[in-house]
C-alpha positions as CSV (number, residue, x, y, z in Angstrom):
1,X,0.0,0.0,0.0
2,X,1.2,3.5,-1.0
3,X,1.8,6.1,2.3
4,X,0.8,9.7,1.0
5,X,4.0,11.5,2.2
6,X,3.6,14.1,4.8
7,X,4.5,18.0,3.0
8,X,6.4,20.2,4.8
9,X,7.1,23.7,4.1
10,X,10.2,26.1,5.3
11,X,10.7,29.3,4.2
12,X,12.9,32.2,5.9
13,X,10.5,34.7,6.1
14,X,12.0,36.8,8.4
15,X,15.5,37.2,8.2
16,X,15.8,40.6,10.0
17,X,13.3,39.0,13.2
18,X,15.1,35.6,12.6
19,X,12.4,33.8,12.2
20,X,11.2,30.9,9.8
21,X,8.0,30.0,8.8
22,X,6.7,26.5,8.3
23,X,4.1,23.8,7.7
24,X,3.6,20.3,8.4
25,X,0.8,18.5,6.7
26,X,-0.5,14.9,7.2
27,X,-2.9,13.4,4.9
28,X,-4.4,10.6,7.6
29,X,-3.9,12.0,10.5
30,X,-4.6,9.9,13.7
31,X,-8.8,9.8,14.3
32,X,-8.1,10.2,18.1
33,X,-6.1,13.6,17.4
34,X,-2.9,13.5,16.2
35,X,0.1,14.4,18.1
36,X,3.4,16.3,17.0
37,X,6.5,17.2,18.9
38,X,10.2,18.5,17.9
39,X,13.1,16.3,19.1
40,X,14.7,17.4,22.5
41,X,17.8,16.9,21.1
42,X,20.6,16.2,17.7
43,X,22.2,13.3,17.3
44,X,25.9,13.5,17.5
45,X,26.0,16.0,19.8
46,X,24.6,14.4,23.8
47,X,22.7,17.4,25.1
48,X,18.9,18.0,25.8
49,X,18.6,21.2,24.0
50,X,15.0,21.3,24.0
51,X,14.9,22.8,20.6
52,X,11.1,23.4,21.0
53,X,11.4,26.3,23.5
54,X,11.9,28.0,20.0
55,X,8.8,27.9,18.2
56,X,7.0,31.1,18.8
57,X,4.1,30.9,17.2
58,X,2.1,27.7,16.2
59,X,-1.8,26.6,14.7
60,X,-3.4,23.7,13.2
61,X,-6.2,24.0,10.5
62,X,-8.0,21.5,8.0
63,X,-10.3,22.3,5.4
64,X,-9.9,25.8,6.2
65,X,-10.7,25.9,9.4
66,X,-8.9,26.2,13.0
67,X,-8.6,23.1,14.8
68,X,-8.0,23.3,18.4
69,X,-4.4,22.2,19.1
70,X,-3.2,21.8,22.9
71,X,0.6,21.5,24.5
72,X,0.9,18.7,26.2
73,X,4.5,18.8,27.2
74,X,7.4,21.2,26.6
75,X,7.6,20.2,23.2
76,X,4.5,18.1,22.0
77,X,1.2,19.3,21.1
78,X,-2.0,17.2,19.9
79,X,-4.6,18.2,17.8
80,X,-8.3,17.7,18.3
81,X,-9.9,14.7,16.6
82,X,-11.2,15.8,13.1
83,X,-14.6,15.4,12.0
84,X,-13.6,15.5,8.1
85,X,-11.6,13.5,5.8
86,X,-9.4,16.6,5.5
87,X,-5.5,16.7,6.0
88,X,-4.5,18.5,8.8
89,X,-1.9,21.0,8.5
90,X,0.0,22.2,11.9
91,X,1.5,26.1,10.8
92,X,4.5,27.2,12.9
93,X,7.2,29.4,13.4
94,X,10.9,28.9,14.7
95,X,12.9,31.6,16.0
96,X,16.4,30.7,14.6
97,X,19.4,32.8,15.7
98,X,22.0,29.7,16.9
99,X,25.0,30.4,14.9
100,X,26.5,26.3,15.6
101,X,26.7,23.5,14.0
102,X,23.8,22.0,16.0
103,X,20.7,24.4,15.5
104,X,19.3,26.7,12.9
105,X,20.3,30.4,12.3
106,X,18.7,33.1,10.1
107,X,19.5,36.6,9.0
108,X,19.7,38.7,5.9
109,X,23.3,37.4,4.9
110,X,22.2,33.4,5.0
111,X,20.3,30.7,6.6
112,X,20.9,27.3,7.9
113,X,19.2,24.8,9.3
114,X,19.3,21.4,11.2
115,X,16.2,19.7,11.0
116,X,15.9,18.4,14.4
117,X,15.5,21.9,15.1
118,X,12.7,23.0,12.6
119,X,10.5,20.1,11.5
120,X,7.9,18.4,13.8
121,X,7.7,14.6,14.0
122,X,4.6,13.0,13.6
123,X,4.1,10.8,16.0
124,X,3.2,7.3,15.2
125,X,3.5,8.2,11.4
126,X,7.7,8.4,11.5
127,X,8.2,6.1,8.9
128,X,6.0,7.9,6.5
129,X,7.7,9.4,3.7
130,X,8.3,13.3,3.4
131,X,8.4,15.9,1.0
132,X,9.9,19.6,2.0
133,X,9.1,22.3,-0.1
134,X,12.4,24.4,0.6
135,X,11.0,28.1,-0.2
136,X,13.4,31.3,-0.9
137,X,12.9,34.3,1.6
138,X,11.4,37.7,0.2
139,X,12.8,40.8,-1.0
140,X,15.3,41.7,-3.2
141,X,17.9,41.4,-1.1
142,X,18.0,38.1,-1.3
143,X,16.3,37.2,-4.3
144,X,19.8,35.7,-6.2
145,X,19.8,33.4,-2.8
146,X,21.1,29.3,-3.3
147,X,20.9,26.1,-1.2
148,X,23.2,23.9,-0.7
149,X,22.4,20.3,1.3
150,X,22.7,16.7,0.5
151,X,18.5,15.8,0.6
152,X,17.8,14.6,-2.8
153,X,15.8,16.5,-5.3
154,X,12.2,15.5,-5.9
155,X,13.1,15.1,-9.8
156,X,10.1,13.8,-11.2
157,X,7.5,15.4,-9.3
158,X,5.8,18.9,-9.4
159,X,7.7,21.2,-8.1
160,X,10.8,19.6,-7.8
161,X,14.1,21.7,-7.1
162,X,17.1,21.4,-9.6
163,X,20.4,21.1,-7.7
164,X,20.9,23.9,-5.8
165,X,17.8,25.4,-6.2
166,X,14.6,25.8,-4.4
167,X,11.6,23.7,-4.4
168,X,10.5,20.4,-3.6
169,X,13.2,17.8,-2.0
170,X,12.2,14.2,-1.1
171,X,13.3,11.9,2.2
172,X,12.4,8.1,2.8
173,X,11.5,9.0,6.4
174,X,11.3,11.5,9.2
175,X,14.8,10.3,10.4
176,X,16.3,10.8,6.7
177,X,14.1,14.3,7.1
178,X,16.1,15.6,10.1
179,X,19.6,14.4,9.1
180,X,19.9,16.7,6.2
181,X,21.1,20.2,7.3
182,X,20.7,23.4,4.7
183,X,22.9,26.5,3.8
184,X,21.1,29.1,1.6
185,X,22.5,32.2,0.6
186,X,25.6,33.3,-0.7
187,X,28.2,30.7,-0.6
188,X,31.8,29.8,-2.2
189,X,31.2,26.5,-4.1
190,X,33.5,23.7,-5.1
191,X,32.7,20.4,-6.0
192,X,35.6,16.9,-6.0
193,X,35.6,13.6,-6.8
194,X,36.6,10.7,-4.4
195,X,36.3,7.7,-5.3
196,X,34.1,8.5,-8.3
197,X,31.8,9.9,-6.0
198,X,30.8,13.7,-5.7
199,X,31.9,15.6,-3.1
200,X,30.7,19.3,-2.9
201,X,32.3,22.0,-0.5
202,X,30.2,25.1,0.6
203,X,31.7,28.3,2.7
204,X,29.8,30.7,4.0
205,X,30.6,34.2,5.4
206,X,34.3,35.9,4.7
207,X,37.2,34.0,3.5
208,X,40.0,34.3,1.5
209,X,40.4,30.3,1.1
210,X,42.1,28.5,-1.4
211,X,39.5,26.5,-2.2
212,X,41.5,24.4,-4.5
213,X,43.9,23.3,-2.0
214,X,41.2,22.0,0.2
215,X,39.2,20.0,-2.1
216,X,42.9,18.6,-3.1
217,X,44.0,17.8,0.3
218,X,39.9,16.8,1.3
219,X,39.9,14.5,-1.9
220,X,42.9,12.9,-0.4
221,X,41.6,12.4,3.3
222,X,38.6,11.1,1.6
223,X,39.8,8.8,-0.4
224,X,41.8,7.3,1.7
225,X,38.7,6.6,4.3
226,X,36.5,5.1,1.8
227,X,39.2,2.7,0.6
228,X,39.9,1.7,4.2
229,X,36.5,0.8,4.7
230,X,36.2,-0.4,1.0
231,X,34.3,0.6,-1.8
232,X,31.8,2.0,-2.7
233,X,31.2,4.5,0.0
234,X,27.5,4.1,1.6
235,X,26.8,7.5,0.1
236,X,25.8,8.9,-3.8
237,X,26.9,12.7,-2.6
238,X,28.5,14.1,0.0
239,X,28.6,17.9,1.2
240,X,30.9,19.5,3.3
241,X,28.6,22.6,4.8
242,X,31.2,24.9,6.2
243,X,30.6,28.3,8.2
244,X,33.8,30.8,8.7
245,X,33.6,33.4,11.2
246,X,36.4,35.4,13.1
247,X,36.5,32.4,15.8
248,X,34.3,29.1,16.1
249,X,35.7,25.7,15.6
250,X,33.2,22.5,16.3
251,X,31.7,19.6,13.7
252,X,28.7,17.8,13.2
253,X,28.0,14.1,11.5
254,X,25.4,13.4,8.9
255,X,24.4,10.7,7.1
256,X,25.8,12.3,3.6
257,X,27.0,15.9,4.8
258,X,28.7,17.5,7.9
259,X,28.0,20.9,8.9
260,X,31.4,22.7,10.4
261,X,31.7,25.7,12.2
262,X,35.5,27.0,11.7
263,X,37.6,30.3,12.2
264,X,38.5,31.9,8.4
265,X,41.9,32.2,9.8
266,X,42.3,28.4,9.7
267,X,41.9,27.9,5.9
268,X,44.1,27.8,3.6
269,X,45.2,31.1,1.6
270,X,46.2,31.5,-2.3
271,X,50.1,31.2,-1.7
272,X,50.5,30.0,1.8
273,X,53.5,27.8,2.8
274,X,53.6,24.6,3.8
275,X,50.7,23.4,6.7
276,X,49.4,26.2,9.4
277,X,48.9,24.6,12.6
278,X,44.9,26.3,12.2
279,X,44.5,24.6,8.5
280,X,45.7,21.2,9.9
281,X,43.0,21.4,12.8
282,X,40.2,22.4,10.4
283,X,41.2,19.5,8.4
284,X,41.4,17.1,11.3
285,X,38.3,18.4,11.9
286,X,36.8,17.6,8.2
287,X,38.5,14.0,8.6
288,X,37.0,13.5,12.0
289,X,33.2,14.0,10.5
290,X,33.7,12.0,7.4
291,X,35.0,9.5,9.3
292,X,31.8,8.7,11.3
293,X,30.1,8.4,7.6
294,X,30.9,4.7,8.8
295,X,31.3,4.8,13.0
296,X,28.5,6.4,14.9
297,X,26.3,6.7,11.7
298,X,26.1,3.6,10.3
299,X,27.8,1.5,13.0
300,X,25.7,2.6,15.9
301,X,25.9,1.4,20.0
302,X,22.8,-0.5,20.6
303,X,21.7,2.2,22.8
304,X,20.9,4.5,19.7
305,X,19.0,1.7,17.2
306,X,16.2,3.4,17.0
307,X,17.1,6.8,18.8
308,X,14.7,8.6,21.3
309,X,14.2,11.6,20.4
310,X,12.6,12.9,23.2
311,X,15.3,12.5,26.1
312,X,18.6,11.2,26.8
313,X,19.9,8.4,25.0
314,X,22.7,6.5,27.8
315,X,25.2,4.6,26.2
316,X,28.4,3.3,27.9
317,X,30.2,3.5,24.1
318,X,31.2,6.9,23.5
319,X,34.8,6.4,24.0
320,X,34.4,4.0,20.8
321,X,32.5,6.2,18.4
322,X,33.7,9.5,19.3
323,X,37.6,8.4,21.0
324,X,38.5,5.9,18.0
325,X,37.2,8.5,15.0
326,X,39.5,10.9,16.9
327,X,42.1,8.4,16.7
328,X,42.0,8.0,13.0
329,X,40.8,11.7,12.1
330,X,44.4,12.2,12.3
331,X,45.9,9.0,11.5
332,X,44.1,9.5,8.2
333,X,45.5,12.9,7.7
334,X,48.9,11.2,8.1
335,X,48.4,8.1,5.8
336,X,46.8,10.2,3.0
337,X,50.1,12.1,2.8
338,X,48.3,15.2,3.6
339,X,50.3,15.6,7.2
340,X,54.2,14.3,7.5
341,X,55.2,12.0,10.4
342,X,56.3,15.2,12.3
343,X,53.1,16.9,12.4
344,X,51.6,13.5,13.4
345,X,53.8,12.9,16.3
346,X,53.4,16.6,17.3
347,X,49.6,16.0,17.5
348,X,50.0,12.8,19.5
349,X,51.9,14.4,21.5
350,X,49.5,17.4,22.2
351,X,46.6,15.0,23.2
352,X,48.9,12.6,25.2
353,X,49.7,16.3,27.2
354,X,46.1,17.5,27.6
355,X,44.9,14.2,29.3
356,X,47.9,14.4,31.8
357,X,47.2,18.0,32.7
358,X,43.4,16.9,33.7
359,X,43.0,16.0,36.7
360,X,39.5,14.1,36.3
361,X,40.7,11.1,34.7
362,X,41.6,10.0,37.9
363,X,38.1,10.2,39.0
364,X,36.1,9.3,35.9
365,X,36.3,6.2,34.3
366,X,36.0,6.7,29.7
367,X,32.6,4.3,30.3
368,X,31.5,6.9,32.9
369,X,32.5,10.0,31.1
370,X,30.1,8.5,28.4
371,X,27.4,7.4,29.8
372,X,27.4,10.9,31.4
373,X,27.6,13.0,28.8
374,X,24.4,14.4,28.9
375,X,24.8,15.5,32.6
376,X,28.6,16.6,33.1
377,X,30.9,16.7,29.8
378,X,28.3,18.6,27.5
379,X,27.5,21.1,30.8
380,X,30.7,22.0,32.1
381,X,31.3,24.4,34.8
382,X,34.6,25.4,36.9
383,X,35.4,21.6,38.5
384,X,34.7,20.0,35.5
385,X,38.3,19.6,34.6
386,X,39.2,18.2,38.1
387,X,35.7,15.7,37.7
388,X,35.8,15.0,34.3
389,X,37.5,13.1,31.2
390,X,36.9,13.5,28.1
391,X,36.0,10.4,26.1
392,X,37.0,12.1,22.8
393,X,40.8,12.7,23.8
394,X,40.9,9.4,26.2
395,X,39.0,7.3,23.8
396,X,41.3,8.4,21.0
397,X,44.6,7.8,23.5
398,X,43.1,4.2,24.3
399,X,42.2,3.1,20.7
400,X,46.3,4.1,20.3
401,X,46.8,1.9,23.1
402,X,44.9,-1.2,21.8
403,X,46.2,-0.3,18.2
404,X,49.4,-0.8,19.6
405,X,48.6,-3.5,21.9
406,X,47.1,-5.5,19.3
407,X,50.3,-4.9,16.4
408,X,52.7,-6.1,18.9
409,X,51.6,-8.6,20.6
410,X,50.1,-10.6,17.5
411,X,53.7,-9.4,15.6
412,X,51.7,-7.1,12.9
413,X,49.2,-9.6,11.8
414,X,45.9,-8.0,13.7
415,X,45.4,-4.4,14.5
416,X,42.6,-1.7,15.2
417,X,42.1,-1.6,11.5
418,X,41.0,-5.0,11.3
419,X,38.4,-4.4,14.1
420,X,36.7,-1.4,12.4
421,X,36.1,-3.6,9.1
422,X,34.6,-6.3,11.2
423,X,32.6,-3.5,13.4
424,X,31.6,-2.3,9.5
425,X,30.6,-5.6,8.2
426,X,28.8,-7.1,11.1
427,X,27.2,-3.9,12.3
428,X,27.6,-0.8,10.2
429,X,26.0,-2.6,6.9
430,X,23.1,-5.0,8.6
431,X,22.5,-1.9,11.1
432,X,22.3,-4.3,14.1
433,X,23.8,-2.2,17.1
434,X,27.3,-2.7,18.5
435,X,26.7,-3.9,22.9
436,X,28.8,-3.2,25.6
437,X,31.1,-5.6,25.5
438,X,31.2,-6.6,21.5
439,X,34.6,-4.7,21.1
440,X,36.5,-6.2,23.6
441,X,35.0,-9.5,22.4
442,X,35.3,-8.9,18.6
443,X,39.4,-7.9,19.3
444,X,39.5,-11.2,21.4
445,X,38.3,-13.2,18.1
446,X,40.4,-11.2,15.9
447,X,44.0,-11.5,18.0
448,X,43.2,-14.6,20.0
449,X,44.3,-12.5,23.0
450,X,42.7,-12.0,26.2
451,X,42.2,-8.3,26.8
452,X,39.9,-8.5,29.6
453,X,42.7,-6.8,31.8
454,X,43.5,-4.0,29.1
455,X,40.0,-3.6,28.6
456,X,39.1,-3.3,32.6
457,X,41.8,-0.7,33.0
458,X,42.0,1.7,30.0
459,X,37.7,2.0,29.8
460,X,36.9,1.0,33.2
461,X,40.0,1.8,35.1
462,X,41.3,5.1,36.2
463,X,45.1,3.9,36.1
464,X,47.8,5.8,33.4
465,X,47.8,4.3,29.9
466,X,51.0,2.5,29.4
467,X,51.8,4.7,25.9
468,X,55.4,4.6,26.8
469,X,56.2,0.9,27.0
470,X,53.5,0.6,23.9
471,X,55.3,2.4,22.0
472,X,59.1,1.3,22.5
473,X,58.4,-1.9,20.2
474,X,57.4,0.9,17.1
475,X,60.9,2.7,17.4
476,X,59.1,5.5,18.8
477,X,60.3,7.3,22.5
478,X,57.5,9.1,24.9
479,X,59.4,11.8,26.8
480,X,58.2,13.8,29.9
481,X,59.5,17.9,29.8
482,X,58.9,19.5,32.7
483,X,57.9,23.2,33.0
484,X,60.3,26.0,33.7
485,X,58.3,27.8,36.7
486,X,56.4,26.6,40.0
487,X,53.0,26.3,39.6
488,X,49.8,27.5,41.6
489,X,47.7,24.9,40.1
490,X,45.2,26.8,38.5
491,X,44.3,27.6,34.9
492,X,44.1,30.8,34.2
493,X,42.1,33.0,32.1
494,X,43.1,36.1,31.4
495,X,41.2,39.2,29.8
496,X,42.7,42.6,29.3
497,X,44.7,43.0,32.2
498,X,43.0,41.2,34.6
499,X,43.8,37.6,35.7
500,X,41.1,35.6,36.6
501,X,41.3,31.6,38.1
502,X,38.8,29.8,35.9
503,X,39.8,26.2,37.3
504,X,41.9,25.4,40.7
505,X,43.0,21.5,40.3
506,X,42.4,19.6,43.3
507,X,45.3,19.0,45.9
508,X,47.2,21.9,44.3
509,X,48.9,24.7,45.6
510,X,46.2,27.3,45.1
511,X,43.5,24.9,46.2
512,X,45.6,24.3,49.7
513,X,45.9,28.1,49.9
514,X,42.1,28.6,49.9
515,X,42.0,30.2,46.4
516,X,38.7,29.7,44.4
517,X,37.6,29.5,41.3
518,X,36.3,32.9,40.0
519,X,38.5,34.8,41.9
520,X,40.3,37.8,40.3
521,X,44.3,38.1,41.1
522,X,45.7,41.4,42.1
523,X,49.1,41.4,43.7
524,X,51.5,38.6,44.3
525,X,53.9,40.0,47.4
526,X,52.3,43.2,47.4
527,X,53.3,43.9,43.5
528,X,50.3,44.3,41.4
529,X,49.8,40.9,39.0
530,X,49.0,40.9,35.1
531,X,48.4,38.3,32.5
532,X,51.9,40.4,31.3
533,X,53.9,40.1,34.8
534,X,52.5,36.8,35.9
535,X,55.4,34.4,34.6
536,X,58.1,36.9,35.3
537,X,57.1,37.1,38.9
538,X,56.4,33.6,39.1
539,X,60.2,32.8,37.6
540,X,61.9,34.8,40.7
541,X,60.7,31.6,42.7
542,X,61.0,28.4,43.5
543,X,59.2,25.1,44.5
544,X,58.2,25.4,48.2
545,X,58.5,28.8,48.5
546,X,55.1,30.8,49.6
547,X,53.8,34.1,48.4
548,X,51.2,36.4,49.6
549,X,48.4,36.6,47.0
550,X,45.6,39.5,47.3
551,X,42.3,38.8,45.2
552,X,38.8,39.9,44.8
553,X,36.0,37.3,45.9
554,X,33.3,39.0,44.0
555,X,33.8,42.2,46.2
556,X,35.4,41.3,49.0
557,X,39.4,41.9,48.9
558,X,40.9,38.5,50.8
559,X,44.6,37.5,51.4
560,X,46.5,34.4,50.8
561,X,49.3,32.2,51.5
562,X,50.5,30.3,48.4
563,X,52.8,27.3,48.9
564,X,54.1,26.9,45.1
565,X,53.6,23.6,43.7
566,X,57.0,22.3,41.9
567,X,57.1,22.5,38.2
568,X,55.0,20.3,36.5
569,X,56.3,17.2,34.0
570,X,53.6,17.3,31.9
571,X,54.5,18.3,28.5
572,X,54.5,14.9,26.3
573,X,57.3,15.0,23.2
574,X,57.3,11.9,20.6
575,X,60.5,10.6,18.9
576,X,61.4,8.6,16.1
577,X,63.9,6.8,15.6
578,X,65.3,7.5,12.2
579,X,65.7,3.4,11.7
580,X,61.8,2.4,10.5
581,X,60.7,-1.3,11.5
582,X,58.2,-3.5,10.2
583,X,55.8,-2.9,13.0
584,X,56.0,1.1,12.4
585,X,56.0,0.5,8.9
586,X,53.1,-1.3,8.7
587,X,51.0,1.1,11.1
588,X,52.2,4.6,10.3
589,X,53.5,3.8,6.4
590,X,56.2,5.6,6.8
């Protein structure tokens, strides 16, 4: 039996207010009153955003009249039952100013859109299929407007848009509907091949970016991940959505497109030498989205098979979806040829640094960290570095670890690479959803080892990673550099010529001292303290020594006696031996 697809309509009809107009339109809508609601959050990113609390204005109608339509929850409402054959059409609009990579934003220069944030679900009629009429905004201003997104075209049908243009796009279902975000306005546009498949590149806002560099270097990365996982790619089209703005940085996975938020600083410019440190993060970034074309989109914890869109989703997995496509964002940068062996150890490095400078992976265990996302690493606040660990920059360091782990001890003949095709034929292409303990197990299979012990330490284990004896076998050295001044223990963040303590770490210096968090430094033995002074006065000291600190708690002027912690060894440095062996031949390719 044929479904009549459900219409929608989106049009920015308000650019100055911000504000988007839409419809939703059901053909056989539910006798007993149908029922609509807006997810509460976006996959991909583990946050109750409650993307509802932005419609401003909403109605139903059918037949050309009002039906009564009543909010039953923060972000469902229900229609009355119908007394006509009629479809029902639910009339809305969505304030949109969220310039991210996660909601929808709208003014006279562009518009974008996720659809999680802008298209009500009709519940109990999900799998229906959809058809969004993708309408231009009004005025001259913005009548030589584009879009740009990787919905198909509803070729064929009245009404259906060319590439690129406006009208009538088509998706299989509501989840298809929502995992589609749009750019429209003025845009740079560039379009690659990888594989044999198209790959189109949009940037909006002010740039000066060699745009063919970056589809060079992207068509690299690219196809280099497809071929990993084998071809042909699960996707037609791809589109890389791509906002630049004075600073942003952040990412988000789609099925067949990534929106990215990224400073115009960090891409490349006509004539630029070599590889900027900003250019290689952005395309780290790019790499780190196309990689979960495959892991967290396709290959999904079981926890997310089908999502729920109305509340949190708890999976113990994070580490594994986010951590090992942070691993290999870079790794792929490297074996593309699009990074040397330098830059790649320098990154390492970085990471390796950053987890030993916070204190919370002493306290939270990488299944914790995920399984708490929703509450602790997507909310931070002032303790969250001494509470929290990340599962991104963990999870990458332990998939490094099992890589390793796995090269060595089966002499080169099983590594992470040969998990993630197994994870990609057993899960990603039958869509069954990975369990808790299928990794573990799958690695067990694969090397014959037992990794129960590595496995109960590095994801449920608080202990130091072993990177350093891991990595002696692949000719490469992990040294420890320790800093050149005593520390307070605090991080610090400094504006104008003020000097603020955003975080004091536990059992430090400052911490034993009584300083806070939030307090505002002013003198260190009596001589006034500035984000200028503060090393140079720090340098006339040593480890053990006390100072007298004067800060402002909110108003109150309070005095302190610093005992200064000694220098810190926690600056990470990679080496290579300039022999290669198999094992590092066969993992890095160089």
């Amino acid at each position: 039996m044929k479904t009549t697809p459900h219409r929608y309509a989106i049009r920015p009809a308000h650019p100055a207010a911000h504000r988007f107009e839409l419809s939703c339109t059901v053909a056989a809508p539910d006798p007993a009153g149908q029922r609509f609601a807006l997810p509460a959050w976006i996959p991909g990113s583990y946050l109750i955003r409650d993307f509802a609390r932005h419609i401003v204005a909403i109605r139903a109608q059918a037949g050309g009249k009002p039906v009564p339509l009543t909010k039953i929850d923060k972000q469902t409402w229900q229609a009355a039952p119908l007394k006509t054959n009629a479809p029902l059409s639910v009339v809305y609009e969505v304030y949109a100013w969220d310039l991210s990579v996660r909601g929808a934003h709208l003014d006279e220069t562009h518009a974008f859109y996720n659809g999680t944030s802008v298209f009500l679900r009709v519940i109990g009629q999900e799998d229906s299929p959809c058809r969004i009429d993708i309408q231009p905004p009004p005025g001259r201003p913005c009548e030589d407007w584009r879009l740009i997104t990787a919905l198909a075209p509803a070729r064929g049908e009245k009404g259906g848009a060319r590439r690129h243009g406006f009208g009538l796009y088509r998706a299989a279902d509501y989840d298809e509907l929502i995992d589609h975000p749009v750019e429209m306005g003025h845009f740079t546009l560039a379009r690659f091949e990888a594989c044999g498949v198209p790959h189109e590149i949009a940037i909006t806002g002010h740039h000066d970016c060699d745009i063919a560099r970056l589809c060079a270097d992207l068509k690299r990365v690219c196809e280099w991940q497809i071929r990993f996982f084998g071809e042909p790619p699960p996707i037609k089209h791809y589109v890389f959505l791509v906002t630049a703005v004075g600073e942003g940085y952040g990412g988000l996975e789609h099925r067949s497109s990534t929106a990215l938020l990224c400073s115009r600083h960090d891409l490349p410019y006509r004539g630029m030498p070599g590889m900027s440190e900003g250019y290689r993060s952005f395309l780290g970034l790019c790499s780190h989205e196309y990689f979960h074309l495959w892991n967290v989109k396709r290959i999904k914890p079981a926890a997310f098979i089908p999502y729920d869109l109305n509340g949190e989703n708890y999976t113990t997995l994070l580490w594994a979806f986010e951590g090992i496509t942070s691993y290999y964002d870079d790794l792929a940068l490297l074996r593309s040829g699009v990074i040397t062996l330098k830059d790649w150890l320098e990154l390492t490095a970085k990471a390796i640094s950053t987890l030993r400078r916070t204190p919370g992976r002493q306290r939270q265990t990488l299944a914790e960290s995920s399984f708490d996302a929703w509450s602790k690493f997507y909310r931070p606040d002032e303790n969250t570095p001494n509470t929290v660990v990340s599962y991104y920059r963990k999870g990458a360091l332990v998939a490094l670890a099992l890589d390793l782990t796995l090269r060595s001890r089966s002499r080169g003949q099983v590594s992470l690479d040969d998990l993630m095709h197994v994870l990609w034929q057993r899960y990603g292409k039958t869509g069954s959803g990975v369990g808790d303990d299928d990794i573990r197990l799958i690695a067990e299979e694969l090397s014959g080892l037992n990794l129960q012990r590595f496995f109960a330490g590095a994801i449920h284990g608080t202990g130091e990673l072993p990177l350093k004896q891991l990595l002696v076998p692949f000719g490469i050295t992990l040294e420890w550099e320790q800093a050149k001044l005593p520390s307070l223990g605090a991080k610090i963040a400094s504006e104008s010529k003020e000097i603020t303590l955003a975080t004091v770490f536990d059992a430090s210096a400052a911490q034993h001292a009584g300083l806070s968090s939030g307090d505002l430094l002013l003198a260190i033995d009596g001589l006034r303290v500035t984000p200028a002074s503060l090393d140079k006065q720090l340098a006339r000291y040593r480890a053990g020594d006390t100072i007298k600190v004067h800060a402002f708690r909110r108003d109150e002027l309070m005095e302190f006696h610093v005992r200064l912690d000694p220098p810190p060894d926690d600056t990470a440095r990679l080496v290579a031996d300039k022999r290669i062996n198999a094992l590092r031949r066969g993992w890095l390719g160089d």
